[in-house]
PQR file with spaces between the fields and no chain letter, atoms N, CA, C, O and H, PARSE charges and radii, in Angstrom:
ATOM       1  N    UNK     1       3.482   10.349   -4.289 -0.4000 1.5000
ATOM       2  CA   UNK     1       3.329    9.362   -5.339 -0.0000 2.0000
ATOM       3  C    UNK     1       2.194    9.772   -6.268  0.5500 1.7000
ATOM       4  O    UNK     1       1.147   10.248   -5.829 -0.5500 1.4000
ATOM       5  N    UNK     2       2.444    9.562   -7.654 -0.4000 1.5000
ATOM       6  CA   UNK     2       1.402   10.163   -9.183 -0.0000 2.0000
ATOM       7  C    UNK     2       1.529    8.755   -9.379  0.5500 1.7000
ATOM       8  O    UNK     2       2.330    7.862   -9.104 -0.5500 1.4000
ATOM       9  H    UNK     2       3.295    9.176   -8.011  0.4000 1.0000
ATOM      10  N    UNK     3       0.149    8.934  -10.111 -0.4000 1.5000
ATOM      11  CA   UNK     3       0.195    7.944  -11.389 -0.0000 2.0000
ATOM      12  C    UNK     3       1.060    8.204  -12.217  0.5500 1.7000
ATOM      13  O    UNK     3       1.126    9.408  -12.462 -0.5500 1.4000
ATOM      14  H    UNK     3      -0.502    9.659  -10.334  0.4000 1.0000
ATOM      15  N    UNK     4       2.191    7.189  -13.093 -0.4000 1.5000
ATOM      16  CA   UNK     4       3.046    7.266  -13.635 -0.0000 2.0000
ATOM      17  C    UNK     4       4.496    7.286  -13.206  0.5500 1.7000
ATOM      18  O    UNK     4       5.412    7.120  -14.011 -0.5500 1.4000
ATOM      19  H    UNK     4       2.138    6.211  -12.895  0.4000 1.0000
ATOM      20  N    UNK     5       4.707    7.529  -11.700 -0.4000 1.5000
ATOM      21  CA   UNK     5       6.107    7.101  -11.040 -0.0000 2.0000
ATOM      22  C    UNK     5       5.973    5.678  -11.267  0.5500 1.7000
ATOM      23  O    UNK     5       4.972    4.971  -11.378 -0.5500 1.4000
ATOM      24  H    UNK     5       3.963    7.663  -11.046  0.4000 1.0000
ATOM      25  N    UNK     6       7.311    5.399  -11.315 -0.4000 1.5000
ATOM      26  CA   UNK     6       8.411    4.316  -11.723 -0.0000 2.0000
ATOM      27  C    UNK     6       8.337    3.996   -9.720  0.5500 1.7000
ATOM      28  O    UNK     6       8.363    4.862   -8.846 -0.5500 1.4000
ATOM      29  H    UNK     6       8.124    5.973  -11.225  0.4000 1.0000
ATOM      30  N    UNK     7       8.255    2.655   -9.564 -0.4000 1.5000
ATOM      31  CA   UNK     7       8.342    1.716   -8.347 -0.0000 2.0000
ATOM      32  C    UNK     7       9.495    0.892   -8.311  0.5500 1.7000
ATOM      33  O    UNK     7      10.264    0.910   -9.272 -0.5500 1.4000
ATOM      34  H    UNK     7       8.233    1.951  -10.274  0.4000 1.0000
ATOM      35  N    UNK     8       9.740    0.080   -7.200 -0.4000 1.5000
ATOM      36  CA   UNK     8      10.590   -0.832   -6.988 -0.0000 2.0000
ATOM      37  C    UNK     8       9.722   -1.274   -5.734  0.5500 1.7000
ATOM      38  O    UNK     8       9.282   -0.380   -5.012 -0.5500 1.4000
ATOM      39  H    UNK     8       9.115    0.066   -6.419  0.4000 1.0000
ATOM      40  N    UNK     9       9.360   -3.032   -5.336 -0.4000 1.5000
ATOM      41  CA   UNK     9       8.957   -3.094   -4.728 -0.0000 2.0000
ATOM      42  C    UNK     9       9.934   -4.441   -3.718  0.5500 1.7000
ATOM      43  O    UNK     9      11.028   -4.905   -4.040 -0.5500 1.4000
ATOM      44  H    UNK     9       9.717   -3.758   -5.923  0.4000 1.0000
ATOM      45  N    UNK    10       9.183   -4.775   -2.590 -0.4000 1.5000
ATOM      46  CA   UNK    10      10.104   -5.401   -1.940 -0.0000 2.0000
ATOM      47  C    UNK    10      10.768   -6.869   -2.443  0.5500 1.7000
ATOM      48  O    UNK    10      11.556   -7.659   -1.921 -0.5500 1.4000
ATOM      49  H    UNK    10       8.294   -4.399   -2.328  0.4000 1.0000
ATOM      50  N    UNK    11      10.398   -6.847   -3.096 -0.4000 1.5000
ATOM      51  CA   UNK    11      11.265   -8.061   -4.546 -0.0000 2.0000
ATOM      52  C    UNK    11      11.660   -7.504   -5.188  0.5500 1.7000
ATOM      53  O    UNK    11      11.853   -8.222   -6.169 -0.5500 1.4000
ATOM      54  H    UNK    11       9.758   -6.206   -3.520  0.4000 1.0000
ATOM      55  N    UNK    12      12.057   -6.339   -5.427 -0.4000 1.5000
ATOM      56  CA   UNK    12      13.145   -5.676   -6.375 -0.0000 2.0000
ATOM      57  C    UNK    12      12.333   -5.346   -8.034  0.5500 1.7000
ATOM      58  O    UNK    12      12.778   -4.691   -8.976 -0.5500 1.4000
ATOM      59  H    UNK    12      11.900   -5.755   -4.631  0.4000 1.0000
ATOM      60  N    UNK    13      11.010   -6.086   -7.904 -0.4000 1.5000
ATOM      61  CA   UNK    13      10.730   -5.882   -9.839 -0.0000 2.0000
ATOM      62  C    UNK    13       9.984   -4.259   -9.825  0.5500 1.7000
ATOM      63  O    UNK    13       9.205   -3.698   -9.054 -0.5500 1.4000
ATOM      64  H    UNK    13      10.649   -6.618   -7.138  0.4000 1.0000
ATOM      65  N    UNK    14      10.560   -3.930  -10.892 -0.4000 1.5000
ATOM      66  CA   UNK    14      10.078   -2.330  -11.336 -0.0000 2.0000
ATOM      67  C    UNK    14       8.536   -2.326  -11.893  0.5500 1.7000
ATOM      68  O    UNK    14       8.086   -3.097  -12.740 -0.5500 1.4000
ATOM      69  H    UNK    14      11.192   -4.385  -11.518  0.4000 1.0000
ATOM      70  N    UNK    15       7.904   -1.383  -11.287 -0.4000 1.5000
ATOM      71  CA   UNK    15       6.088   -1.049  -11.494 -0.0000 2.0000
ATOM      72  C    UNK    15       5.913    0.011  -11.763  0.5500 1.7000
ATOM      73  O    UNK    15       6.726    0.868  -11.417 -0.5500 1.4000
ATOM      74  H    UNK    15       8.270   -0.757  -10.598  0.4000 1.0000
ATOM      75  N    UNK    16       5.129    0.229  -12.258 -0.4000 1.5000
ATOM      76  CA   UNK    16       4.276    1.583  -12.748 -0.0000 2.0000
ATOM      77  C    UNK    16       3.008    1.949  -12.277  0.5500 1.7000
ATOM      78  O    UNK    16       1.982    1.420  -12.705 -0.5500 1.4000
ATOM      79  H    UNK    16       4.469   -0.467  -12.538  0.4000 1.0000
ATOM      80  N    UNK    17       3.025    3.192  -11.061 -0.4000 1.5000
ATOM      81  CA   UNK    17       1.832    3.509  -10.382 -0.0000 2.0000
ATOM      82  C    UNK    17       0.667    3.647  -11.514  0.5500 1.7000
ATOM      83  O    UNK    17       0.903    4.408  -12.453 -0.5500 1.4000
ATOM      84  H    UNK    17       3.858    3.621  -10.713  0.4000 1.0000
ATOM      85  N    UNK    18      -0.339    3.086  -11.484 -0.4000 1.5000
ATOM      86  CA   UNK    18      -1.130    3.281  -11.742 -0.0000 2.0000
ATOM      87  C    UNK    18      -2.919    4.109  -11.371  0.5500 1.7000
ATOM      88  O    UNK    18      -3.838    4.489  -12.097 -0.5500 1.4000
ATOM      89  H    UNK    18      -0.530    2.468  -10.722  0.4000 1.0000
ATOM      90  N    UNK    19      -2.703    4.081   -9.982 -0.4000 1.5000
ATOM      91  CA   UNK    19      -3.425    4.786   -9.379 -0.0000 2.0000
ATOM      92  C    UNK    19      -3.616    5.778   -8.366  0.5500 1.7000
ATOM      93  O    UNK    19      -2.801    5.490   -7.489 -0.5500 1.4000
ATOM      94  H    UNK    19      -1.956    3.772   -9.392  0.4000 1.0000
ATOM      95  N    UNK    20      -4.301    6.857   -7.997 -0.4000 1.5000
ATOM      96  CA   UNK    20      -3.578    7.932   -6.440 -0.0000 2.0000
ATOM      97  C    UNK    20      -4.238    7.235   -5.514  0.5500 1.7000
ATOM      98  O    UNK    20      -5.415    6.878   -5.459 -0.5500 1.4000
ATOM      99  H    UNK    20      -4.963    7.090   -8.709  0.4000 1.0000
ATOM     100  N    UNK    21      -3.016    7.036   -4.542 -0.4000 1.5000
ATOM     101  CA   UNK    21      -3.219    6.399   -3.076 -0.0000 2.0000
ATOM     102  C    UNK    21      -4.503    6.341   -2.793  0.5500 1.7000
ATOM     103  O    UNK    21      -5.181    7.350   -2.986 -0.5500 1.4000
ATOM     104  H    UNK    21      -2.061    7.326   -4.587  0.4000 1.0000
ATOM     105  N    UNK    22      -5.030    5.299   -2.342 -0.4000 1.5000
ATOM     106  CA   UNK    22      -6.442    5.846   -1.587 -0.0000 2.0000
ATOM     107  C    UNK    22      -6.438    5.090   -0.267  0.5500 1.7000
ATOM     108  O    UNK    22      -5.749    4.070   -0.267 -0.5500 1.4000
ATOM     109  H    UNK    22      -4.479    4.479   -2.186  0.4000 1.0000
ATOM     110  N    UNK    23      -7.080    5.400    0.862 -0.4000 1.5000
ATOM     111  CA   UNK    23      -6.964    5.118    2.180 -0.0000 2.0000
ATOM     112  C    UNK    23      -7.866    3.765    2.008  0.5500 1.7000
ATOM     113  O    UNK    23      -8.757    3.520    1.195 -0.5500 1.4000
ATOM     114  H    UNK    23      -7.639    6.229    0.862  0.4000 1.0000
ATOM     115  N    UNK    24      -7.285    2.933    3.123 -0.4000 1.5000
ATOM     116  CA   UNK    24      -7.662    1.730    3.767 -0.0000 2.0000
ATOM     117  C    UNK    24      -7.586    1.271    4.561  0.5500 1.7000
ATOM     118  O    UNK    24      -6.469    1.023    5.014 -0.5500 1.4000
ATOM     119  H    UNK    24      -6.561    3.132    3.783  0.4000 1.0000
ATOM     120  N    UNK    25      -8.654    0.910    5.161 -0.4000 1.5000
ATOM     121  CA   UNK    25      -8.697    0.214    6.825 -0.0000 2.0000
ATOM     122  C    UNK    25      -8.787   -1.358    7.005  0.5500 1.7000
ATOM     123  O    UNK    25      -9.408   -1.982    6.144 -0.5500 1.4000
ATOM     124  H    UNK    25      -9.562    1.112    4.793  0.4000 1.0000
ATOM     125  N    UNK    26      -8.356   -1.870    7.799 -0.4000 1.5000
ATOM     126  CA   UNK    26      -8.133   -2.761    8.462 -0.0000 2.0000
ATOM     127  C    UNK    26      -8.472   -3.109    9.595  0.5500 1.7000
ATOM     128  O    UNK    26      -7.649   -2.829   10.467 -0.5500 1.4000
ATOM     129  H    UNK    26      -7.852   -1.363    8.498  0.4000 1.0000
ATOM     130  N    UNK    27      -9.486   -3.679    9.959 -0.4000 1.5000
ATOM     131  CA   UNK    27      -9.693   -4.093   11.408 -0.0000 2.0000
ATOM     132  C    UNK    27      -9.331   -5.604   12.128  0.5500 1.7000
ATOM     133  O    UNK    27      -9.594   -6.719   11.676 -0.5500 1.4000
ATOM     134  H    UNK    27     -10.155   -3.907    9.251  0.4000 1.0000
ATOM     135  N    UNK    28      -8.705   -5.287   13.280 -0.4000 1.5000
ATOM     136  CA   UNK    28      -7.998   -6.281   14.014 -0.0000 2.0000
ATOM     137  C    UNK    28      -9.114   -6.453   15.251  0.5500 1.7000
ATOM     138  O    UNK    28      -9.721   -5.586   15.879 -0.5500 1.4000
ATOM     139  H    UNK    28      -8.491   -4.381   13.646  0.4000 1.0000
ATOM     140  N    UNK    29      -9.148   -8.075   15.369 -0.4000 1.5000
ATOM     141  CA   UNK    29      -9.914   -7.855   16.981 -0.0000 2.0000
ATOM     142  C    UNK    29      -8.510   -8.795   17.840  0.5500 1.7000
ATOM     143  O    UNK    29      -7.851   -9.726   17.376 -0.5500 1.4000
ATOM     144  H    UNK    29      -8.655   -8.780   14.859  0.4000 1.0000
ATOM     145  N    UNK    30      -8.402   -8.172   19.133 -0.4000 1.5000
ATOM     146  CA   UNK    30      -7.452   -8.546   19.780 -0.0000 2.0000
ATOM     147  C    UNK    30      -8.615   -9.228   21.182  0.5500 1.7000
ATOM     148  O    UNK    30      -9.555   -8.601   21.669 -0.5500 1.4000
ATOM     149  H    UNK    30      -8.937   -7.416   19.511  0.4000 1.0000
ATOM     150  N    UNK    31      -8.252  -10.385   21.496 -0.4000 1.5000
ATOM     151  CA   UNK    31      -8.760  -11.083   22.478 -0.0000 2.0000
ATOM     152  C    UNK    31      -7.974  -11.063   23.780  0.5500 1.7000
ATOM     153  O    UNK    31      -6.778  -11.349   23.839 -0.5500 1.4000
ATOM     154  H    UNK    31      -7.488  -10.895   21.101  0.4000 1.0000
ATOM     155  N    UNK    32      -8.714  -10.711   24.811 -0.4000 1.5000
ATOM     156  CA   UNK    32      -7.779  -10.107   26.222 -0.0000 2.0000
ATOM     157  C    UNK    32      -8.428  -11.396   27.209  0.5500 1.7000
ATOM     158  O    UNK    32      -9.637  -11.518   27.405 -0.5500 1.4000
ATOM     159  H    UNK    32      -9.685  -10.479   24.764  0.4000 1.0000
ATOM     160  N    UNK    33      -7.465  -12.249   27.735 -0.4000 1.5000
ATOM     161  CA   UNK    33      -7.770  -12.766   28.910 -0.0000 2.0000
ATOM     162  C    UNK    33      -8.000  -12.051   29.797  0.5500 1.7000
ATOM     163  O    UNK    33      -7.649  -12.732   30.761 -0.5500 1.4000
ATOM     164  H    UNK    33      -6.482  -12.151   27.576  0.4000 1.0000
ATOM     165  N    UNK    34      -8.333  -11.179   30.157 -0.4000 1.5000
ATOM     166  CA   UNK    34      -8.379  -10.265   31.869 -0.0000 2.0000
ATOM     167  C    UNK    34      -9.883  -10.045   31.682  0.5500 1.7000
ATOM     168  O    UNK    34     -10.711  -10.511   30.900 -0.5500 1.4000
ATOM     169  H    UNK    34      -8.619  -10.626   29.374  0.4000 1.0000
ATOM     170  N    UNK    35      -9.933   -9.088   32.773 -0.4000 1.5000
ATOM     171  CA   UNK    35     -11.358   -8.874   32.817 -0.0000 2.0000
ATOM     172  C    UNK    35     -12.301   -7.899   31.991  0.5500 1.7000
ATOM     173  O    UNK    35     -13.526   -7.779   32.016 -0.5500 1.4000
ATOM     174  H    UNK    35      -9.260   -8.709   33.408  0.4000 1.0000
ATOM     175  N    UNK    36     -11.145   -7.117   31.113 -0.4000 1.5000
ATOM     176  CA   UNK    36     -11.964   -6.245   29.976 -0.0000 2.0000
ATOM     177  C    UNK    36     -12.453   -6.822   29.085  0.5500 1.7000
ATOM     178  O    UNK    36     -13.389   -6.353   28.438 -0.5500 1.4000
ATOM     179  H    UNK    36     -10.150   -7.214   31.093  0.4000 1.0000
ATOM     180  N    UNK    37     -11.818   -8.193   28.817 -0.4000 1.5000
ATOM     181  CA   UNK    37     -12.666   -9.086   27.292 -0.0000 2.0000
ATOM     182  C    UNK    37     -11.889   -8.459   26.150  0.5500 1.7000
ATOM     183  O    UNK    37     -10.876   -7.759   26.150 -0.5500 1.4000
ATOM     184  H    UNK    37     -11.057   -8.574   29.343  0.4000 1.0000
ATOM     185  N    UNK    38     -12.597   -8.877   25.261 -0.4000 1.5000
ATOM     186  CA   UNK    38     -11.842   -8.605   23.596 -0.0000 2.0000
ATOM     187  C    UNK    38     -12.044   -7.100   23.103  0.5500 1.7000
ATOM     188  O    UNK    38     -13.064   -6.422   23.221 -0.5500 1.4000
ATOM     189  H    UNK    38     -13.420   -9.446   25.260  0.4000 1.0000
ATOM     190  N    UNK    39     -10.722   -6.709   22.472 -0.4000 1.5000
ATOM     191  CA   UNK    39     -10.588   -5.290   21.879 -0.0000 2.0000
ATOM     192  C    UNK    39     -10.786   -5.226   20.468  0.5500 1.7000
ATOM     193  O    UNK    39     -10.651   -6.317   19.915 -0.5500 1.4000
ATOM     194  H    UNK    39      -9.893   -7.260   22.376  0.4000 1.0000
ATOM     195  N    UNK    40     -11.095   -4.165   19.649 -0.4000 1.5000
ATOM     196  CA   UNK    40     -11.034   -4.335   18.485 -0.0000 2.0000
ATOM     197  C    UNK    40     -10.672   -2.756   18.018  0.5500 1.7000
ATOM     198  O    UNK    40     -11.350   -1.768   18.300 -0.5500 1.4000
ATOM     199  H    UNK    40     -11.204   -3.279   20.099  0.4000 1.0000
ATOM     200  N    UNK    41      -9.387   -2.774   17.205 -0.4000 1.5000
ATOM     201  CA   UNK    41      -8.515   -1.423   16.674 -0.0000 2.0000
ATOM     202  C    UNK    41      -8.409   -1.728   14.873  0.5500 1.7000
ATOM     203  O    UNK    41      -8.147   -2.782   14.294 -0.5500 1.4000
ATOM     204  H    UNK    41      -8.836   -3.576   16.975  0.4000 1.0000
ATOM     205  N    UNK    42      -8.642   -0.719   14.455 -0.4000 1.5000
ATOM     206  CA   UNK    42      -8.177   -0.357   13.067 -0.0000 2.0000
ATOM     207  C    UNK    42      -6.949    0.048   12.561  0.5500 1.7000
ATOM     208  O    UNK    42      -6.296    0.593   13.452 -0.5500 1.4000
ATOM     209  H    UNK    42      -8.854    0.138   14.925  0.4000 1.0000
ATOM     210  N    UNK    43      -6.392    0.007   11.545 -0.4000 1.5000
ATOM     211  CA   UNK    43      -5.389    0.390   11.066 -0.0000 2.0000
ATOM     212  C    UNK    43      -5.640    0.469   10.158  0.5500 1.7000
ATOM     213  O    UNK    43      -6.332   -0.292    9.481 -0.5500 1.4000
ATOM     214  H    UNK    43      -6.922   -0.436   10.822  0.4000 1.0000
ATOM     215  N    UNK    44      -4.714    2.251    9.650 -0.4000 1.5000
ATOM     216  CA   UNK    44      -5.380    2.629    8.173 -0.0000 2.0000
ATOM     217  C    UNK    44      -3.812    2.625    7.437  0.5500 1.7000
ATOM     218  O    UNK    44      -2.839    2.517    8.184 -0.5500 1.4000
ATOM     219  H    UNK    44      -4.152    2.869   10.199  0.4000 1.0000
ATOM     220  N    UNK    45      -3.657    2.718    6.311 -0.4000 1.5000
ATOM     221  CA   UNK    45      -2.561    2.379    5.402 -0.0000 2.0000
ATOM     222  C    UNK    45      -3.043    3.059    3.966  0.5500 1.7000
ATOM     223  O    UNK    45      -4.179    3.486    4.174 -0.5500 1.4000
ATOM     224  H    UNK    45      -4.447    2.806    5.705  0.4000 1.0000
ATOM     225  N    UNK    46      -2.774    3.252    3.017 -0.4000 1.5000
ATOM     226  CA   UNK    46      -2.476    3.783    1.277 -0.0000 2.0000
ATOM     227  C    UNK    46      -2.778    2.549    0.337  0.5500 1.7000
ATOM     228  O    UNK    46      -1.653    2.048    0.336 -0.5500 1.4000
ATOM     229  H    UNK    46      -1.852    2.905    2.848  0.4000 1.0000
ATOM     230  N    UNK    47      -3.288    1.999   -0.198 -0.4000 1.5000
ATOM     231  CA   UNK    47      -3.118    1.363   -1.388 -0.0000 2.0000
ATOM     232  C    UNK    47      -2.878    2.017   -2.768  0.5500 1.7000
ATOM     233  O    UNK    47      -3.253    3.181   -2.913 -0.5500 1.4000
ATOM     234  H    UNK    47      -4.202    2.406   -0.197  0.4000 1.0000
ATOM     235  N    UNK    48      -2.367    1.458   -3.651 -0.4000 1.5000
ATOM     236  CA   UNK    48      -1.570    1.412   -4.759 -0.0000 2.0000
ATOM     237  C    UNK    48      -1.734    0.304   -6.029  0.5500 1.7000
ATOM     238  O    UNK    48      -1.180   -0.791   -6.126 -0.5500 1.4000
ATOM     239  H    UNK    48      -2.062    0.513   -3.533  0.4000 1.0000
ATOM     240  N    UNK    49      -2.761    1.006   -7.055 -0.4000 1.5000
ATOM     241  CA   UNK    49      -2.378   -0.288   -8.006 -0.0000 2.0000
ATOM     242  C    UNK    49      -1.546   -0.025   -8.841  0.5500 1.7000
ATOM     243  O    UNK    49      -1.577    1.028   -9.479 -0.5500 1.4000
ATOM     244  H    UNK    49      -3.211    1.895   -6.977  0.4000 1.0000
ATOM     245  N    UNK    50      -0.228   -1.354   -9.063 -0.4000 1.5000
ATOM     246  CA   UNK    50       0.637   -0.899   -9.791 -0.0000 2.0000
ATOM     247  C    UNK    50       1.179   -1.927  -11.024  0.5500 1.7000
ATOM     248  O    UNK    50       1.364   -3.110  -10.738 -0.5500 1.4000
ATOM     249  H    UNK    50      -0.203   -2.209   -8.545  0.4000 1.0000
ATOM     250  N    UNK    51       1.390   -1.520  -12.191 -0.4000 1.5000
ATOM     251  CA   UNK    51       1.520   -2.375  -13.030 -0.0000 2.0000
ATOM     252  C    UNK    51       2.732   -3.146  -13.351  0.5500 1.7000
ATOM     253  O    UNK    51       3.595   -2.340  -13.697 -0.5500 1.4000
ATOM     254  H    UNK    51       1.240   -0.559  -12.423  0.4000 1.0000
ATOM     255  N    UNK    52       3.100   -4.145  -13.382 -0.4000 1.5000
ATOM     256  CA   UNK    52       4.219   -4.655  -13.332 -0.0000 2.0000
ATOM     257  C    UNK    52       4.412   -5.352  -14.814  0.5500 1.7000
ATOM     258  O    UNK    52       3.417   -5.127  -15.502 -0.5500 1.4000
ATOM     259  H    UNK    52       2.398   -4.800  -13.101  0.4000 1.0000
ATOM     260  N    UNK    53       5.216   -5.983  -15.370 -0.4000 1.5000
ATOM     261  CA   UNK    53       5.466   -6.592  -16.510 -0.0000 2.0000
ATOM     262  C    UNK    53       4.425   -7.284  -17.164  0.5500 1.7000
ATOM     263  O    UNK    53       4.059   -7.113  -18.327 -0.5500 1.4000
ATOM     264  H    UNK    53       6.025   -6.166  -14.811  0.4000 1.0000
ATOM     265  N    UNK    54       3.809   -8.366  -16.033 -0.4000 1.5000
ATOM     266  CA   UNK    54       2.711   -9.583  -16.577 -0.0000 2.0000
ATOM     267  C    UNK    54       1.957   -9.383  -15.750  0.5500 1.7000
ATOM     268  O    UNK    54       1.222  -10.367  -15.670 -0.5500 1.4000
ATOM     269  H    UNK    54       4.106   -8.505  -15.088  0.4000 1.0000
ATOM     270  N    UNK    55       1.617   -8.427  -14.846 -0.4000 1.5000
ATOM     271  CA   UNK    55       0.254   -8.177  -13.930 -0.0000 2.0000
ATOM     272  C    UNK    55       0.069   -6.951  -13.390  0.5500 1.7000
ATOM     273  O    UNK    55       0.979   -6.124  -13.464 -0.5500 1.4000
ATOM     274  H    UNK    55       2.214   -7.628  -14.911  0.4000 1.0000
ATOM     275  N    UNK    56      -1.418   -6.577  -12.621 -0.4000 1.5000
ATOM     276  CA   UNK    56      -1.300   -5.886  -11.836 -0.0000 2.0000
ATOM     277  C    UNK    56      -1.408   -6.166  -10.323  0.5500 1.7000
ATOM     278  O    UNK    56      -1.685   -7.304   -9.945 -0.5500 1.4000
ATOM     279  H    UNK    56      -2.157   -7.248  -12.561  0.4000 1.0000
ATOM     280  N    UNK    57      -1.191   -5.134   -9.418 -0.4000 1.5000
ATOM     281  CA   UNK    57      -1.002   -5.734   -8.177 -0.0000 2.0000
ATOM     282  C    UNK    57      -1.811   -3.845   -7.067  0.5500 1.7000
ATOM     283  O    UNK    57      -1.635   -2.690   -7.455 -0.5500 1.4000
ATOM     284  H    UNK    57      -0.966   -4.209   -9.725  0.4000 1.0000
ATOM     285  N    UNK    58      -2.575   -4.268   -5.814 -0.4000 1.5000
ATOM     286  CA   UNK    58      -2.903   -3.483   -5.289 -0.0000 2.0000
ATOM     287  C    UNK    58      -1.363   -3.636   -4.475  0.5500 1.7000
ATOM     288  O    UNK    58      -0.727   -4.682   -4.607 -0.5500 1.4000
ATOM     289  H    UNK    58      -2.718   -5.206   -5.499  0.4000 1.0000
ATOM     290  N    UNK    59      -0.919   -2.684   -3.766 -0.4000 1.5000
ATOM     291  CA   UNK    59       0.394   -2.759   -2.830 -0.0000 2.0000
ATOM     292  C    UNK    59      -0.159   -1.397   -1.738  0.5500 1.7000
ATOM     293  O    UNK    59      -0.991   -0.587   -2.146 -0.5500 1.4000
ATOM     294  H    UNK    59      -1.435   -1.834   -3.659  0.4000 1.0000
ATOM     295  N    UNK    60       0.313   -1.329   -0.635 -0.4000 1.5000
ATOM     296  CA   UNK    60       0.635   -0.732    0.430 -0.0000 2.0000
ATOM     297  C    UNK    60       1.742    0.464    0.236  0.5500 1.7000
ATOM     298  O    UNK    60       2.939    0.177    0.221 -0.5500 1.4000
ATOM     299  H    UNK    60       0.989   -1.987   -0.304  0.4000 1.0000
ATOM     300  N    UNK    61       1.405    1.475    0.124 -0.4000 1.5000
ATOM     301  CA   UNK    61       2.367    2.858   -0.451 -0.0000 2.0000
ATOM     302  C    UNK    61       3.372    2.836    0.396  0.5500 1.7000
ATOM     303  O    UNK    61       4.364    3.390   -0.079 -0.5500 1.4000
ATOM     304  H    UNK    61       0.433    1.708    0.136  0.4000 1.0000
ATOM     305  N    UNK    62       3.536    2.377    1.567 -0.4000 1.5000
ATOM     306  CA   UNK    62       4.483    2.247    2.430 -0.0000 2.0000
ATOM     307  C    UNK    62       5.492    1.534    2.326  0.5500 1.7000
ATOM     308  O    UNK    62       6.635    1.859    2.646 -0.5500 1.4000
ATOM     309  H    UNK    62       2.731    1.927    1.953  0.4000 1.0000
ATOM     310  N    UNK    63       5.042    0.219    1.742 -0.4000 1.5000
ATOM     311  CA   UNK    63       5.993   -0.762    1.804 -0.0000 2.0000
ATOM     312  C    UNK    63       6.799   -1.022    0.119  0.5500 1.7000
ATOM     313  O    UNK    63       7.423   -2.062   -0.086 -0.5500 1.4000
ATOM     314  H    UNK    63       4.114   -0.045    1.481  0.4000 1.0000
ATOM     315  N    UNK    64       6.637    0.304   -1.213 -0.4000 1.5000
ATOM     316  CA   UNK    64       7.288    0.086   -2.087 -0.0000 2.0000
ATOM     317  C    UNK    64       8.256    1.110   -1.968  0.5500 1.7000
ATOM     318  O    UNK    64       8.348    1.409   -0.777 -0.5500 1.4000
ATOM     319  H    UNK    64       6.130    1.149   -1.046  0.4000 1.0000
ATOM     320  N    UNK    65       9.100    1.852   -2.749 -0.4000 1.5000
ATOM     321  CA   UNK    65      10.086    2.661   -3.142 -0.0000 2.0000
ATOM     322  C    UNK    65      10.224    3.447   -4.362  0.5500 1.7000
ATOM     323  O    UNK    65      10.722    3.104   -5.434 -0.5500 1.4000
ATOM     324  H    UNK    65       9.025    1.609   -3.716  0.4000 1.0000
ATOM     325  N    UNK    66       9.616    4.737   -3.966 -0.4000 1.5000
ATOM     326  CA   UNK    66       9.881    5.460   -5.481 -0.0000 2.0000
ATOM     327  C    UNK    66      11.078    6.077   -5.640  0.5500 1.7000
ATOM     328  O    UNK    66      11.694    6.885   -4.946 -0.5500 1.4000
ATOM     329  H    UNK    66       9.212    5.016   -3.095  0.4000 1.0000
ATOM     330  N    UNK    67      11.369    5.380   -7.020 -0.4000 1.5000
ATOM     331  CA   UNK    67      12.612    5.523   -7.472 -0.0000 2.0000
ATOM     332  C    UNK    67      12.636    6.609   -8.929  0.5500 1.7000
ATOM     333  O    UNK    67      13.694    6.684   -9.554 -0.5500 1.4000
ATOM     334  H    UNK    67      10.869    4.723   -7.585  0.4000 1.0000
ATOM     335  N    UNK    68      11.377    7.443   -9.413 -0.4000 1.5000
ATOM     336  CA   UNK    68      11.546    7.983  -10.150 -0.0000 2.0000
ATOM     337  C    UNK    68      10.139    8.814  -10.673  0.5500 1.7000
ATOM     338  O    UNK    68       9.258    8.430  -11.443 -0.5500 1.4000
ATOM     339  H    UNK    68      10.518    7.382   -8.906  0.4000 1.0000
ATOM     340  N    UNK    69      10.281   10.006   -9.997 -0.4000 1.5000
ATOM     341  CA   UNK    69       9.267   10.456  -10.235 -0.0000 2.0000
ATOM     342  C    UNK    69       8.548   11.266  -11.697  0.5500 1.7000
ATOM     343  O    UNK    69       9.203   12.167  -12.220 -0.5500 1.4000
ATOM     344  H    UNK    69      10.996   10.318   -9.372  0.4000 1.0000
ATOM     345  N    UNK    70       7.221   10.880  -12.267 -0.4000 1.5000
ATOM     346  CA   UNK    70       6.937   11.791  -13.685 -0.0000 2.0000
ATOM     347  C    UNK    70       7.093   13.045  -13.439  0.5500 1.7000
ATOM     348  O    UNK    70       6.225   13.528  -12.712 -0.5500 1.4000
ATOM     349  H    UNK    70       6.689   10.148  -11.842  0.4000 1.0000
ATOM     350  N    UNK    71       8.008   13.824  -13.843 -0.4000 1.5000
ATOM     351  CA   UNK    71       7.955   15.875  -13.970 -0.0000 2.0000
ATOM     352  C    UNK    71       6.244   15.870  -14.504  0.5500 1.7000
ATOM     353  O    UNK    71       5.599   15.170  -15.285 -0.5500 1.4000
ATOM     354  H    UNK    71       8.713   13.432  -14.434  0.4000 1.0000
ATOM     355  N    UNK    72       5.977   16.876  -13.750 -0.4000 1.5000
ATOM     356  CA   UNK    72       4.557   17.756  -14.526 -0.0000 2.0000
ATOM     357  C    UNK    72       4.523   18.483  -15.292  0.5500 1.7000
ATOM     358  O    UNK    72       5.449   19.292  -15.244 -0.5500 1.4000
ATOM     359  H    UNK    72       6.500   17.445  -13.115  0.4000 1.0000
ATOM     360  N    UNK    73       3.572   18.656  -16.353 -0.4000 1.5000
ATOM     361  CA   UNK    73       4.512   19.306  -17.349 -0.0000 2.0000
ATOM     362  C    UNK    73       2.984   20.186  -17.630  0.5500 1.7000
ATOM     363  O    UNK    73       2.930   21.074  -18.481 -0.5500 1.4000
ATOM     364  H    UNK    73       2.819   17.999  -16.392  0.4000 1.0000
C-alpha cells in the first residue's frame, strides 16, 4: 500500500490512502482466575489515514481492500 492507492473499505465507500502504514500497538490486559493472576499481551497492526469524500479516517491496513494501485512513474 502507497499513498495514493484507491481503497474500499468494509462499508464499501472508496478512499484515498493518504499515508505509509505505520505500526501500532495495542495492549490488552487479560485477568486469570488461577493462580498466575492477570496477563498482559500486545498486539501490533498498520494504520492508515485515508481520505474519503467528507472526511478523514485512521483505518487498520488489514481490514480495507486495495482495489487499485498508483503505477510509479
Amino acid at each position: 500500500m502507497k499513498i495514493g492507492d484507491l481503497i474500499v473499505d468494509r462499508d464499501g465507500q472508496l478512499g484515498i490512502i493518504l499515508t505509509e502504514p505505520r505500526l501500532a500497538t495495542a495492549t490488552r490486559a487479560r485477568v486469570s482466575y488461577s493462580d498466575s493472576g492477570s496477563e498482559a499481551y500486545c498486539e501490533e497492526y498498520y494504520l492508515i489515514d485515508v481520505q474519503f469524500p467528507r472526511y478523514v479516517e485512521s483505518l487498520v491496513a488489514d481490514e480495507v481492500e486495495l482495489i487499485n494501485e498508483l503505477s510509479s512513474r
